[in-house]
C-alpha positions as CSV (number, residue, x, y, z in Angstrom):
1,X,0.0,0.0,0.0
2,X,1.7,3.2,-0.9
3,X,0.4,6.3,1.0
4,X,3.0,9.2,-0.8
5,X,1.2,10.8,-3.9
6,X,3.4,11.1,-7.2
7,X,4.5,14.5,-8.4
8,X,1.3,14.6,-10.6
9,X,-1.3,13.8,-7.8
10,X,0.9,16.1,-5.4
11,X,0.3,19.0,-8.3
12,X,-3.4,17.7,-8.3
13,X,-4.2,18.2,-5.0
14,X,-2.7,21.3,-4.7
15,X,-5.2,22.3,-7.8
16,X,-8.1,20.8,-5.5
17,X,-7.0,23.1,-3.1
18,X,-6.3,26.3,-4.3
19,X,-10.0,25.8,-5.6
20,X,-11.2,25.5,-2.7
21,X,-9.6,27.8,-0.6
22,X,-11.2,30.5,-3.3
23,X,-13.8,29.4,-4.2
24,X,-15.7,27.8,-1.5
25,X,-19.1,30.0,-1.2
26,X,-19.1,31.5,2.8
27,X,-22.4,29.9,3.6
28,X,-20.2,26.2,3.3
29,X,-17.1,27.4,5.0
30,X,-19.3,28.3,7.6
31,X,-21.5,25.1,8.1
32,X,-17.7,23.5,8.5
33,X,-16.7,25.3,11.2
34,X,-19.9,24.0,13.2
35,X,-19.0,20.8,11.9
36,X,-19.7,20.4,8.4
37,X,-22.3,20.3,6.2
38,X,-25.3,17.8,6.3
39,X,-26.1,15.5,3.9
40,X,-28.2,16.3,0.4
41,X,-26.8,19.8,1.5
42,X,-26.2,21.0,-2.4
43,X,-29.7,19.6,-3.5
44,X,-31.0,21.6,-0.2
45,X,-29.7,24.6,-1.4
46,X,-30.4,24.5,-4.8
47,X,-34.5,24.6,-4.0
48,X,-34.2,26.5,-0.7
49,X,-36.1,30.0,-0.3
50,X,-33.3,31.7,0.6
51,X,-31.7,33.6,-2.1
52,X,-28.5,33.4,-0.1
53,X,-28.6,29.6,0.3
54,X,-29.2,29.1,-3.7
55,X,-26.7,31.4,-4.8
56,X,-24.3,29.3,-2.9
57,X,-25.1,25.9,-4.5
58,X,-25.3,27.5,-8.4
59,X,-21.6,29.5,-7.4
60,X,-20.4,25.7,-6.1
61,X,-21.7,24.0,-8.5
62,X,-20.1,26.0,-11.3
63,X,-16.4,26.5,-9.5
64,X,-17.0,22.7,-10.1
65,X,-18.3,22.6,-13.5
66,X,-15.3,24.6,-14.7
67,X,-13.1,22.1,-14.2
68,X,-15.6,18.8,-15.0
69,X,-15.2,18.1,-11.4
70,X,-19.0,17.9,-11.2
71,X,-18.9,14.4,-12.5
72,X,-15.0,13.2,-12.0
73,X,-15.8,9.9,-13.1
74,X,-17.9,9.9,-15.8
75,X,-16.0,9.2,-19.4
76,X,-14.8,12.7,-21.2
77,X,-17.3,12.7,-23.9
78,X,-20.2,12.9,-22.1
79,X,-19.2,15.8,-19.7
80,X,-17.2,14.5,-17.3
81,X,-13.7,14.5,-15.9
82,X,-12.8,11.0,-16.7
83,X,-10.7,10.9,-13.7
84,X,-8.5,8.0,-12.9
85,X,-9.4,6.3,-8.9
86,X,-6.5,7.9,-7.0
87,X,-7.8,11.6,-8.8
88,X,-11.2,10.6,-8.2
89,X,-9.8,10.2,-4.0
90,X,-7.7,13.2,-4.0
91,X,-10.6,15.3,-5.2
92,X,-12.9,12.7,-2.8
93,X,-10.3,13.6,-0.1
94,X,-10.0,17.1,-0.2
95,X,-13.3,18.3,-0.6
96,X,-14.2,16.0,2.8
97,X,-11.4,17.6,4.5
98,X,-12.5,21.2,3.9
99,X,-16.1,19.9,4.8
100,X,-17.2,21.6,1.1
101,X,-20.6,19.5,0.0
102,X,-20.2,17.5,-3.3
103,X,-22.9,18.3,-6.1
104,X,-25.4,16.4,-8.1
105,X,-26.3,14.1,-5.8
106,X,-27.2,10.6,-6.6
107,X,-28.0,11.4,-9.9
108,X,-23.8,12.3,-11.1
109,X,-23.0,9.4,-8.6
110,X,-25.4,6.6,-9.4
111,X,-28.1,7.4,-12.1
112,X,-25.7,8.8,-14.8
113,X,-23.0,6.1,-14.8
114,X,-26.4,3.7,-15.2
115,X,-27.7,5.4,-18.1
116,X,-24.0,5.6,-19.6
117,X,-23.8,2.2,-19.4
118,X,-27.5,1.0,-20.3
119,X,-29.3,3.4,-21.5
120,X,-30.4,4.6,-25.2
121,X,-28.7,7.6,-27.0
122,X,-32.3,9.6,-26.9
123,X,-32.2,8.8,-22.9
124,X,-28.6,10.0,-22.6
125,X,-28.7,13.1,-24.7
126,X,-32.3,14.1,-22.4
127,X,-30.8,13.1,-19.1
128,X,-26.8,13.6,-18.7
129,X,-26.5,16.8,-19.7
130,X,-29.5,18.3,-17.3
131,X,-27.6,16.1,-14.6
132,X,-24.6,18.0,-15.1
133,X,-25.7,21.1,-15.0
134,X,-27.8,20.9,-11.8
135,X,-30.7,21.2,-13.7
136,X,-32.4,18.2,-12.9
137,X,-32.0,16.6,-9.3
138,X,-33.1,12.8,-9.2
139,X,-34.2,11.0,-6.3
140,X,-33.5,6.6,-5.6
141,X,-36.8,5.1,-5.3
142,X,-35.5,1.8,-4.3
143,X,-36.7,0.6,-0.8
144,X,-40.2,-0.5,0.1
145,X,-41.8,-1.2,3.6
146,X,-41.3,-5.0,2.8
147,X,-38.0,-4.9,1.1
148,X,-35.3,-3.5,2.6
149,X,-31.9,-5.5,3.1
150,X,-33.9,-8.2,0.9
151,X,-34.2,-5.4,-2.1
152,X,-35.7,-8.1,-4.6
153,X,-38.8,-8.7,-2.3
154,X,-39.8,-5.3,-3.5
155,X,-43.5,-5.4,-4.7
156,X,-44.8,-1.5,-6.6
157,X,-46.4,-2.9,-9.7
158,X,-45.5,-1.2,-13.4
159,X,-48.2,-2.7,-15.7
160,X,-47.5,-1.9,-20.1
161,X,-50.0,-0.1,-20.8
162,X,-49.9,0.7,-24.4
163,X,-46.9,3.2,-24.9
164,X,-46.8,3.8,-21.1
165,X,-46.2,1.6,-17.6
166,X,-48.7,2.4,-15.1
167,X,-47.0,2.3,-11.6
168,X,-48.8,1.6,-8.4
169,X,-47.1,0.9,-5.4
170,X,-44.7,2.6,-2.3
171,X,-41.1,3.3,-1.5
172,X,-40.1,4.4,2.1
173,X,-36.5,6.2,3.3
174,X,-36.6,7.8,-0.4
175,X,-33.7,10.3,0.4
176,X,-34.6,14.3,-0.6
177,X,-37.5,13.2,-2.8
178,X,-38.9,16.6,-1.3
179,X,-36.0,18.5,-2.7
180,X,-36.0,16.5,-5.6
181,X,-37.4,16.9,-9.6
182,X,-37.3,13.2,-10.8
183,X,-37.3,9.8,-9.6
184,X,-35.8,6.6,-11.1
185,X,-37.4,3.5,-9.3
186,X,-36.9,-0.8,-9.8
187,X,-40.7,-1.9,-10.1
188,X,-42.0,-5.7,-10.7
189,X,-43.1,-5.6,-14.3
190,X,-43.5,-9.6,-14.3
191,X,-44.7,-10.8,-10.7
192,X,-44.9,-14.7,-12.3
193,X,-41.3,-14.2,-12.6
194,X,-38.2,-15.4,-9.7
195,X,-38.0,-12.5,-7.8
196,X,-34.7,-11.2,-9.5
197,X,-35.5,-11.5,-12.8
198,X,-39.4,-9.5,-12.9
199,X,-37.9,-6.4,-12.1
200,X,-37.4,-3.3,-14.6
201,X,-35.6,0.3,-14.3
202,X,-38.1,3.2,-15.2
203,X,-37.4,6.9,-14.9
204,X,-39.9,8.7,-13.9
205,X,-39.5,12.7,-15.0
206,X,-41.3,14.4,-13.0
207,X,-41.7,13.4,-9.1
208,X,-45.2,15.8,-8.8
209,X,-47.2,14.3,-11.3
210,X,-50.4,13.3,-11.0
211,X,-50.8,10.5,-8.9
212,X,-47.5,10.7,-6.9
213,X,-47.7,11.6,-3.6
214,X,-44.2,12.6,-0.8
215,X,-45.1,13.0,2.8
216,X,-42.3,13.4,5.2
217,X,-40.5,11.1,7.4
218,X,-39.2,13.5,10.5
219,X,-36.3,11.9,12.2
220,X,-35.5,11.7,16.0
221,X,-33.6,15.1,15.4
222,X,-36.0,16.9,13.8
223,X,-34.3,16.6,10.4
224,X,-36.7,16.2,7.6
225,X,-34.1,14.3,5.0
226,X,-36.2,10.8,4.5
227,X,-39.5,10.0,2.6
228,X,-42.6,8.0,1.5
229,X,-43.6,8.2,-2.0
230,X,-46.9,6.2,-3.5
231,X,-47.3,5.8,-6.9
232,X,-51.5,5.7,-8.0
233,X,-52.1,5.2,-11.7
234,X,-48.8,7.0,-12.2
235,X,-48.2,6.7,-16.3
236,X,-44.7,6.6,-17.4
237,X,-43.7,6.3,-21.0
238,X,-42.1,3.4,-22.2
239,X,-39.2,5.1,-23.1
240,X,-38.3,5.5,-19.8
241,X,-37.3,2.1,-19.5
242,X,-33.6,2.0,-19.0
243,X,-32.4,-1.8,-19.9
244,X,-34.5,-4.5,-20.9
245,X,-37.9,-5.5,-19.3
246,X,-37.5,-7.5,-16.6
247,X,-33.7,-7.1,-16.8
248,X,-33.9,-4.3,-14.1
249,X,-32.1,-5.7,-11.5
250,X,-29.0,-6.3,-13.3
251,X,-29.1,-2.6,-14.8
252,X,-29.1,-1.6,-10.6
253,X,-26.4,-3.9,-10.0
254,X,-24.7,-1.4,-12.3
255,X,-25.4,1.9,-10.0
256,X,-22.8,1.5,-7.5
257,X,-20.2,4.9,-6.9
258,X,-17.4,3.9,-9.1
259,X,-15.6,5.5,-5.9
260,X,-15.7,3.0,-3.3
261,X,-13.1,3.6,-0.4
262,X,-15.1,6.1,1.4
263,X,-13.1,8.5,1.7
264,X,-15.2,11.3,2.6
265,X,-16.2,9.1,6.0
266,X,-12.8,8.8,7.2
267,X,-11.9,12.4,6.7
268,X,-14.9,13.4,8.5
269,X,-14.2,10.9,10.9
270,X,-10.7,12.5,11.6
271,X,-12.3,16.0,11.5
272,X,-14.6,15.0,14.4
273,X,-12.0,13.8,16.6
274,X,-10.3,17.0,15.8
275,X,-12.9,19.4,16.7
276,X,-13.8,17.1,20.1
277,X,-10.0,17.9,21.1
278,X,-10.6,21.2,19.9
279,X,-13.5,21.6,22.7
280,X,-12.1,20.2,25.2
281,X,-9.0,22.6,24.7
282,X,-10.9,25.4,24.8
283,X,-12.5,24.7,28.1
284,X,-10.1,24.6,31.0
285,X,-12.5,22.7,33.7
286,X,-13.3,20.2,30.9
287,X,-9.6,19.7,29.8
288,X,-8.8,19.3,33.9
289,X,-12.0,16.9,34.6
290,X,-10.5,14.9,30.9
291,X,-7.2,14.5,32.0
292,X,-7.8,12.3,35.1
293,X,-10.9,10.7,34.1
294,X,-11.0,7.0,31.6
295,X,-12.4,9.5,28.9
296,X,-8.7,10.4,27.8
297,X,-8.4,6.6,26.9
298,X,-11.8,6.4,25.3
299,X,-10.8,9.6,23.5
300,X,-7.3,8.2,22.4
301,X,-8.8,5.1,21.3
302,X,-11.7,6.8,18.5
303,X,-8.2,8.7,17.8
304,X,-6.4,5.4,16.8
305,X,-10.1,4.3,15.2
306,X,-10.2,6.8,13.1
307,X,-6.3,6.5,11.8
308,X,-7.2,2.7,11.2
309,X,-10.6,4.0,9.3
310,X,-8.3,6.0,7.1
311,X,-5.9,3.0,6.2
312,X,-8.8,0.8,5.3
313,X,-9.2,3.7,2.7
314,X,-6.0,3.6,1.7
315,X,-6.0,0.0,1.1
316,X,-9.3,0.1,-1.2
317,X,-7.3,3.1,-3.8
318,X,-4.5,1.2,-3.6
319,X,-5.9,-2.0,-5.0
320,X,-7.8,0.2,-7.5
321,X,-4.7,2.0,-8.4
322,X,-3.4,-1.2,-9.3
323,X,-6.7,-2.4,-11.6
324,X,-7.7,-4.7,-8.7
325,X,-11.6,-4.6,-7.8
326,X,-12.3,-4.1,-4.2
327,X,-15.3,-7.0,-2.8
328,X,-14.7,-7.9,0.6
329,X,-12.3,-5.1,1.2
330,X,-15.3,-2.6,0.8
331,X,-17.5,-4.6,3.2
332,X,-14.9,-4.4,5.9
333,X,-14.2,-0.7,5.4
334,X,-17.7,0.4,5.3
335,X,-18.0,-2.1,8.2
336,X,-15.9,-0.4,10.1
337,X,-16.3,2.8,9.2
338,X,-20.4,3.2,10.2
339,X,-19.2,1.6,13.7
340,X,-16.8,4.2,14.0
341,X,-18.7,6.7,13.7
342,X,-21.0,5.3,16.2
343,X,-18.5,5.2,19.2
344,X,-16.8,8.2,18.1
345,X,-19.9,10.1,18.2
346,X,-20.9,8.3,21.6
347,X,-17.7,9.3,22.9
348,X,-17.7,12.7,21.8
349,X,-21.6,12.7,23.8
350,X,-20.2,11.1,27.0
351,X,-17.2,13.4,27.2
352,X,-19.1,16.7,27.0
353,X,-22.3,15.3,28.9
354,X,-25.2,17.7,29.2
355,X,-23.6,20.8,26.7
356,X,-24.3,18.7,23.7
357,X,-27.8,18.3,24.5
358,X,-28.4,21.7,23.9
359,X,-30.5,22.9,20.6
360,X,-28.2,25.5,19.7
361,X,-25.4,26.5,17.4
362,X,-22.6,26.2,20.2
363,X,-19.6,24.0,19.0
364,X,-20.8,21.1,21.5
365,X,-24.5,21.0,20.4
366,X,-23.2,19.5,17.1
367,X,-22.0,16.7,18.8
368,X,-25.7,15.8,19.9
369,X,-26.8,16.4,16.5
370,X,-24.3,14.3,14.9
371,X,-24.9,11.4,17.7
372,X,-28.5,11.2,16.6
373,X,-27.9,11.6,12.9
374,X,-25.4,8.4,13.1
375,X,-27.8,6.2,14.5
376,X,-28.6,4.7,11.3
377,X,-25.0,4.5,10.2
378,X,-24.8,0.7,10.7
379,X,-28.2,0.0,8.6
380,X,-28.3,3.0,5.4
381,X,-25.9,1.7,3.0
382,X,-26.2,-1.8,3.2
383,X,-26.5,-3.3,7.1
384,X,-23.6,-4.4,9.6
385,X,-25.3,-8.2,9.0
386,X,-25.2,-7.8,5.3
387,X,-21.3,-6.7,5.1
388,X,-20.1,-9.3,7.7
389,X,-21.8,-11.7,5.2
390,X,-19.8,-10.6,2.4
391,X,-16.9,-10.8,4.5
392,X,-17.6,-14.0,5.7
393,X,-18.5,-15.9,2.4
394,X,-16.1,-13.4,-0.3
395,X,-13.3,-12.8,2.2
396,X,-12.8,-15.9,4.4
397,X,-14.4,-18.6,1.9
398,X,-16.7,-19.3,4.4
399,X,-19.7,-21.9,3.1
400,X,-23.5,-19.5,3.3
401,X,-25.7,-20.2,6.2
């Protein structure tokens, strides 16, 4: 594993940075000094009242588009940067360590490399270039009250109607659907069929048309990030299938983040343990009551946790730098990395004790907020169970329960 960048990704980072250091609206530099902005911050932005908040996402977003960072892994010649893995983590890397929000959402990271790959040249020429220029903001309608971890269980209907599909059905924990202008969705077009093979990939242009529906899922925090949608009667045209019918879940097997070593959650990682020392520094009672209490070991040991995080990271770009594809080694590090987060943001809650209870904007309330925002760490993403299965049966040849 080699940690050192060459002269050309020392020269790329620096690029990376010099961008960031002037170009980086206010309104984000500020949400990283309390900690860093949430997540779907861009997408937020971009349909937020405030004047102030949208002119930040259209000035990030084109800082980025200059330079076909918008997309860093999409091929050249359809808009992107066509970025090799270890630019693709530098860029990854730097923008997590200056707590700057990436753009485009799910759409640059998982619908365009999809429709790249599978789709027709009408359905690329109508979608990729409205996905790069932040003109169109997808949502991933994908989950279902009865299929979750078990993703091929998943039961909202798409019946050929003539020229159209006519959806009905549900999808639950639909991320920013509310902030959102589209939504591509698997849906069981053949229910006769094995589970796997019934499934098709439609787009569905415009998430407020008739017969779709969004209400809210509030979190324990107060955040309003997750959602329901139902689909009634909703026609689609069949030209929206992406892929062959019934072939969907092999085209979704496709939409994975051609960036795998998640980066950006051990950079934040380190960036909390950071500001935690930060806090404590800054208060002398605390930093006394710290230094003789078993917190300074629980403290030390997220610090190692986070290091190790890091290294799994490492490892993955490494092996990808090499042409090597990642299986089991992305299991462990996102295995690692959401339970990570976990203790480090317990930690950070037991060493600061009632102060990051507190609603406010004081540099220990984000703690509390972060602690109740990584409860679902070990589940969004794929589960703790699901990776140590991978790990288990990909990485130690174990035989499948």
């Amino acid at each position: 594993m080699d940690w050192h960048d060459t002269s050309e990704e020392a020269a790329f980072r620096r690029e990376v940075r010099e961008l960031i250091q002037d170009r980086l609206p206010s309104r984000y530099q500020e949400m990283a000094r309390r900690g860093g902005p949430g997540e779907r911050v861009w997408e937020f932005d971009r349909k937020s009242a405030d004047p102030e908040a949208r002119q930040a996402a259209m000035d990030w977003h084109g800082a980025l588009s200059e330079r076909r960072w918008v997309a860093p892994h999409w091929p050249r010649e359809y808009g992107g940067g066509g970025m090799s893995p270890i630019e693709q983590f530098i860029l990854n890397e730097e923008l997590a360590r200056s707590g700057a929000p990436p753009v485009g959402g799910t759409a640059v990271g998982l619908l365009g490399p999809t429709l790249i790959l599978h789709g027709t040249p009408e359905q690329k020429a109508r979608y990729l270039p409205a996905i790069l220029a932040g003109e169109t903001v997808w949502a991933q309608g994908y989950s279902e009250p009865g299929a979750g971890s078990d993703l091929a269980s998943l039961s909202t209907r798409a019946v050929r109607d003539g020229d159209d599909f006519v959806l009905n059905g549900q999808k639950i924990w639909t991320s920013g659907a509310h902030a959102a202008d589209s939504i591509f969705a698997l849906v069981r077009t053949d229910p006769d069929a094995p589970k796997h093979r019934g499934i098709s990939f439609l787009l569905i242009e415009d998430i407020h048309a008739p017969g779709v529906s969004i209400r809210p899922l509030v979190d324990m925090g107060g955040r309003h990030y997750f959602n329901e949608v139902f689909f009634e009667e909703v026609r689609v045209p069949a030209r929206n299938l992406v892929g062959e019918e019934n072939r969907g879940w092999y085209v979704a097997m496709t939409l994975l983040d051609f960036e795998r070593s998640n980066i950006g959650g051990a950079v934040a990682a380190r960036r909390q343990i950071r500001r935690l020392l930060e806090v404590i520094h800054a208060d002398p009672s605390l930093r006394e009551r710290i230094a003789t209490s078993p917190m300074r070991l629980e403290i030390a040991q997220r610090s190692i946790e986070t290091e190790v995080m890091y290294q799994f990271s490492s490892r993955i770009i490494s092996m990808q730098k090499r042409g090597q594809l990642p299986n089991y080694e992305a299991s462990m590090a996102k295995l690692f990395g959401s339970e990570i987060s976990q203790r480090l943001a317990q930690t950070a809650m037991q060493t600061l004790g009632m102060k990051a209870t507190i609603a406010d904007e004081t540099p220990e309330a984000s703690f509390g907020r972060t602690y109740i925002g990584m409860v679902p760490a070990t589940i969004r993403g794929g589960t703790s169970e699901v990776q140590r299965s991978v790990i288990a049966t990909r990485g130690l040849d174990l035989p499948r329960g």
